[in-house]
C-alpha positions in Angstrom: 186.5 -39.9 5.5 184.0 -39.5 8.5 181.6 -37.8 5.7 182.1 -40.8 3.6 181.1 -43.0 6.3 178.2 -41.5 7.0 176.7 -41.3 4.1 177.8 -44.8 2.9 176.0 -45.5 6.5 172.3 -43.7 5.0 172.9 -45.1 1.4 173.1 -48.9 2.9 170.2 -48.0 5.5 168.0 -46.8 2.5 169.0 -50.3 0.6 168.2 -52.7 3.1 164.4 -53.0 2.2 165.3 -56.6 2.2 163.5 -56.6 -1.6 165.4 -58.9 -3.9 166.3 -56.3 -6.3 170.3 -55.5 -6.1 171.2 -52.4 -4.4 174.0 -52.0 -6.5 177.2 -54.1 -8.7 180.5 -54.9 -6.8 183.7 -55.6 -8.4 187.2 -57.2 -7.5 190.3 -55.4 -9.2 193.3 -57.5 -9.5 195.2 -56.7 -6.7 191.7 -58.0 -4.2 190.3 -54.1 -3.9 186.8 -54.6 -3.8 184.6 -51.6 -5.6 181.0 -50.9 -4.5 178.5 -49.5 -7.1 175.7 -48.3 -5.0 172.4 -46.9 -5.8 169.2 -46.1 -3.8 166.0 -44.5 -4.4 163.3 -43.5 -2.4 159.5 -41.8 -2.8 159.2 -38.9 -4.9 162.4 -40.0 -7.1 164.9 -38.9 -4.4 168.0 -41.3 -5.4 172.0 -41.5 -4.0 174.6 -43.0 -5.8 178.0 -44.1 -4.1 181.2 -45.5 -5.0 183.1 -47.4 -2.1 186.2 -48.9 -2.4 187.8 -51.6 0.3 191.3 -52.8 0.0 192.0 -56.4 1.1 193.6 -55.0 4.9 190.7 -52.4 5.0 188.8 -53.2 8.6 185.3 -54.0 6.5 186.5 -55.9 3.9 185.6 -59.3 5.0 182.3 -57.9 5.8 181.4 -56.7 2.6 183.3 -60.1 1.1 180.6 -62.4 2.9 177.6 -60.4 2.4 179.1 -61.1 -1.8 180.1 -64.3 -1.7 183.0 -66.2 -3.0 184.8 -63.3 -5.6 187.7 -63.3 -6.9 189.8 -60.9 -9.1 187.9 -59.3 -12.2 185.1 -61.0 -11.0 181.5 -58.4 -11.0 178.1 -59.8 -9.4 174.9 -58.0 -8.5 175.0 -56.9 -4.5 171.8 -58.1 -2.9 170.7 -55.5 -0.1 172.0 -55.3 3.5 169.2 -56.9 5.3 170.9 -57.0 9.0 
């Protein structure tokens, strides 16, 4: 898990460019779980991709909820980039 973290940590860093071009698509499964598509890239075509998952009780989840928005179940949108 600690790996995970960390490289969720770099992936989000890399995002928040503050362009206006999504960093990624995020999507609420029916029982709440929110799923993170994330992609970044960087000079010279380096890229990561990451797939994050936060259950409704998970510590972050209201985080990640605010930063989207109102969702709700099988709901997708576009995730603007982490600009704090």
């Amino acid at each position: 898990m600690r790996t995970l973290c960390i490289g969720l940590t770099l992936l989000l860093a890399a995002c928040s460019s503050c362009s206006r071009e999504p960093i990624g698509v995020a999507t609420m499964t029916s029982d709440g779980t929110l799923i993170l598509h994330l992609r970044a890239e960087g000079a010279g075509g380096s890229h990561g991709d990451a797939l994050v998952q936060f259950a409704p009780d998970h510590p972050k989840f209201k985080y990640h909820l605010k930063h989207l928005g109102e969702m709700k179940p099988g709901d997708s949108k576009p995730i603007p980039p982490y600009c704090d």
